[in-house]
Backbone bond lengths (Angstrom), bond angles and torsions (degrees), N, CA, C in turn:
res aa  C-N    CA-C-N  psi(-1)  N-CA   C-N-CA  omega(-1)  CA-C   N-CA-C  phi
1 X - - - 1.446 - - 1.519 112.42 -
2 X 1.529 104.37 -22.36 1.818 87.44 165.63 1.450 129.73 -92.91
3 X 1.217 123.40 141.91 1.128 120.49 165.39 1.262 132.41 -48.66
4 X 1.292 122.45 -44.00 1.056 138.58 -161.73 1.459 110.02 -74.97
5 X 1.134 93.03 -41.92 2.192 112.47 179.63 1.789 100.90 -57.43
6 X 1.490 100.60 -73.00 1.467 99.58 172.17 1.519 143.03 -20.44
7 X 1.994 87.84 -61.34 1.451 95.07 150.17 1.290 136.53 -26.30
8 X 1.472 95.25 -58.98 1.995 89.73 -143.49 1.884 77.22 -95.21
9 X 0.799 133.79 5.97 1.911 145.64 176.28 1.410 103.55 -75.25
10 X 1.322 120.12 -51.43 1.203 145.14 168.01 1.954 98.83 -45.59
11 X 1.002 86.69 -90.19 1.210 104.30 172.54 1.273 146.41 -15.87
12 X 1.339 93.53 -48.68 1.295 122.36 177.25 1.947 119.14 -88.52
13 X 1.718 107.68 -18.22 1.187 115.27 -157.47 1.814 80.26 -104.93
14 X 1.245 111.25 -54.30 1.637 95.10 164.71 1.485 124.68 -23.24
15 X 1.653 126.80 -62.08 0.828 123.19 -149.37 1.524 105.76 -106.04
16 X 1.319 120.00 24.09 1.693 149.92 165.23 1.223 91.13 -87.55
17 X 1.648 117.29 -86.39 1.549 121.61 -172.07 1.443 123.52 -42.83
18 X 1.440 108.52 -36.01 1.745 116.67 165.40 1.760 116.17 -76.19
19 X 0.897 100.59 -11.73 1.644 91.12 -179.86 1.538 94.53 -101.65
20 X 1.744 122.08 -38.01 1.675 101.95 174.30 1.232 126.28 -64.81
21 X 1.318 112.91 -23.98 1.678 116.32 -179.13 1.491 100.30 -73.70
22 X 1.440 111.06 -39.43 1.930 88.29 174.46 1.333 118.09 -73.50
23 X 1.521 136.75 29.03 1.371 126.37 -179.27 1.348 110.07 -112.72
24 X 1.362 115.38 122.97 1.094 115.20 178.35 2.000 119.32 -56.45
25 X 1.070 111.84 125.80 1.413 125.41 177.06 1.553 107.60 97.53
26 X 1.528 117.93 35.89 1.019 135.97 147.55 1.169 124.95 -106.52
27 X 1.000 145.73 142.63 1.808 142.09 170.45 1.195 125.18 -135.14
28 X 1.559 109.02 -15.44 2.136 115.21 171.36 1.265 96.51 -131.11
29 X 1.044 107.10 136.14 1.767 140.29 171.05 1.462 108.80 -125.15
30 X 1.461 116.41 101.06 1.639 125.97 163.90 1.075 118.19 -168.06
31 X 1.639 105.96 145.39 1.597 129.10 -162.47 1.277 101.44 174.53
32 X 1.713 101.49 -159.64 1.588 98.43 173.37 2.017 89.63 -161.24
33 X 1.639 93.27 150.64 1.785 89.94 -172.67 1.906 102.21 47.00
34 X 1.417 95.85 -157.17 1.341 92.28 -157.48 1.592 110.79 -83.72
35 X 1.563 121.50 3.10 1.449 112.78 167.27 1.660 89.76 -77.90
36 X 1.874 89.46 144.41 1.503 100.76 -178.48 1.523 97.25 -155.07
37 X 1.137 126.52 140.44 1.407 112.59 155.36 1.641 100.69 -121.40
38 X 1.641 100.01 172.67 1.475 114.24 -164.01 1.767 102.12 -130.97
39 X 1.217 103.65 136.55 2.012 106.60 177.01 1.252 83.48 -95.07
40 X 1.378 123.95 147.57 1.690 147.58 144.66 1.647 94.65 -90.31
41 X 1.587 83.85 153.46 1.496 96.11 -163.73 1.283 92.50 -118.72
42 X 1.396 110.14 78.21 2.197 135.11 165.37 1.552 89.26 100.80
43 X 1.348 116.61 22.04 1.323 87.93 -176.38 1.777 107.31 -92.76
44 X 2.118 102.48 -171.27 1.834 83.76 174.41 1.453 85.57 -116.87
45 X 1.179 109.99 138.68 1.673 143.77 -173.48 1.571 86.55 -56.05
46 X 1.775 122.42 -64.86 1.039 127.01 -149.22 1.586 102.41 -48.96
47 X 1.801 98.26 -54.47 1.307 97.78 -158.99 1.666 125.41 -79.95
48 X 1.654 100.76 -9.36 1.324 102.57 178.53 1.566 107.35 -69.91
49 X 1.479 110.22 -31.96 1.585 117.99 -169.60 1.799 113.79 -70.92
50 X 2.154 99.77 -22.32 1.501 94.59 169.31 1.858 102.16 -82.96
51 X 1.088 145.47 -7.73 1.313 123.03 -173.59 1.662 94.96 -109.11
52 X 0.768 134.42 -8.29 1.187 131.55 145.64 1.505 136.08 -40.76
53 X 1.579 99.29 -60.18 1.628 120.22 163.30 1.278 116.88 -59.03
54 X 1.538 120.58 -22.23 1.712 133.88 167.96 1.623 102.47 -53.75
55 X 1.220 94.43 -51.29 1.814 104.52 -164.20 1.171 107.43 -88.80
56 X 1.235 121.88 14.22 1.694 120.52 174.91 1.497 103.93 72.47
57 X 1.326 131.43 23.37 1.577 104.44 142.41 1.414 124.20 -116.74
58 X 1.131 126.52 178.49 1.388 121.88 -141.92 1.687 82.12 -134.38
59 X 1.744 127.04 109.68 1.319 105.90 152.58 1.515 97.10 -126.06
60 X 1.784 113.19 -171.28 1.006 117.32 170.35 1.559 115.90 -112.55
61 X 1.630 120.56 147.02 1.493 116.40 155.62 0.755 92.64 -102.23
62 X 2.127 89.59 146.75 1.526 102.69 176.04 1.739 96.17 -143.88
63 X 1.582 103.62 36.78 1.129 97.45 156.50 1.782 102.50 170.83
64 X 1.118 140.01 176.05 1.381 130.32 -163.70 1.820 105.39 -60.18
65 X 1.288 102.46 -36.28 1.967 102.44 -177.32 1.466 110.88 -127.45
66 X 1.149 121.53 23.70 1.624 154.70 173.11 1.714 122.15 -74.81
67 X 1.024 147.57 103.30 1.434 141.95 149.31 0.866 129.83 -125.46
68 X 0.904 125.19 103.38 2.015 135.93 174.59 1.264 116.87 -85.01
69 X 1.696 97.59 119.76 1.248 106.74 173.95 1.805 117.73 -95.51
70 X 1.189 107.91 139.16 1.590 97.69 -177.74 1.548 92.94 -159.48
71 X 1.797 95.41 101.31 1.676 101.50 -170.75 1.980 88.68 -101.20
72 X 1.788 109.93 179.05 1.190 107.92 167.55 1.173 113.60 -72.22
73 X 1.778 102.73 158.29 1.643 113.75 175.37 1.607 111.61 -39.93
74 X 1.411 116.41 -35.38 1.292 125.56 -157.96 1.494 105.83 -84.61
75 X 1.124 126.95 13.54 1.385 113.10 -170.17 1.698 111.07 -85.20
76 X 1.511 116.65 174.11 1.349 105.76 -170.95 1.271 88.96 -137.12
77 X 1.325 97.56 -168.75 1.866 134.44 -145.52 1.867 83.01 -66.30
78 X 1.173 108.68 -68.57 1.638 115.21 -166.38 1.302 127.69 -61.80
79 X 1.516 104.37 -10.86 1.956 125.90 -173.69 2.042 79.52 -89.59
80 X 1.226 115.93 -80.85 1.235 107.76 -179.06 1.415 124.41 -45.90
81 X 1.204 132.30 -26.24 1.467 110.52 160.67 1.821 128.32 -100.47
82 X 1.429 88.53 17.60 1.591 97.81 160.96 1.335 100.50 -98.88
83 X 1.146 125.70 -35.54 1.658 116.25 -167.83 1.796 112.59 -73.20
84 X 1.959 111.24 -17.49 1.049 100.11 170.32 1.599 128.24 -101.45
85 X 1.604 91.88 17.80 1.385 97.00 -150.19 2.021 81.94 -115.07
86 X 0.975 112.73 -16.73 1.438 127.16 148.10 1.613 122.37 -60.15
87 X 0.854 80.41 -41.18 1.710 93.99 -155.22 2.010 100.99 -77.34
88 X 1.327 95.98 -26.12 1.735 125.02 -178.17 1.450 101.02 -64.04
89 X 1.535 100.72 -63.90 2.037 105.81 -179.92 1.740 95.72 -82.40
90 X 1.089 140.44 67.56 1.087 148.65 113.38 1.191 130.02 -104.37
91 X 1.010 89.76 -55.05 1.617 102.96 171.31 1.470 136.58 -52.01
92 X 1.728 93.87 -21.87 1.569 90.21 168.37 1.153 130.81 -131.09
């Protein structure tokens, strides 16, 4: 019901989906706001999501080359670019 939340939700899930599509060993980016899931390109969902959990972020597989991210509404500018900037030294 707020506007304002939506917004910066909006906002914020944009610039999730734009920072996963620039990571190498990604190749699908889709969702909407900040639910998003991500295709790895041959990768295993499972195991990227355990070295992930090493580095303190938390995603989900939800399928062999699958990860969905679905952080709280409340998250900010610096949670999202640690989580991709995490998500970067996994990936390679």
């Amino acid at each position: 019901d707020d506007p304002e939340l939506l917004r910066r939700v909006r906002e914020l899930g944009a610039r999730l989906s734009g920072g996963l599509k620039e990571l190498d060993g990604i190749d699908d980016v889709r969702g909407r706001g900040l639910m998003i899931g991500a295709g790895l390109a041959g990768g295993d969902a499972r195991q990227v999501a355990l070295r992930a959990l090493e580095q303190g972020l938390i995603v989900n597989p939800i399928g062999e080359e699958t990860l969905r991210f679905l952080p709280p509404l409340v998250i900010g500018e610096g949670e999202v670019e640690e989580a991709l900037e995490i998500l970067g030294r996994v990936l390679d």
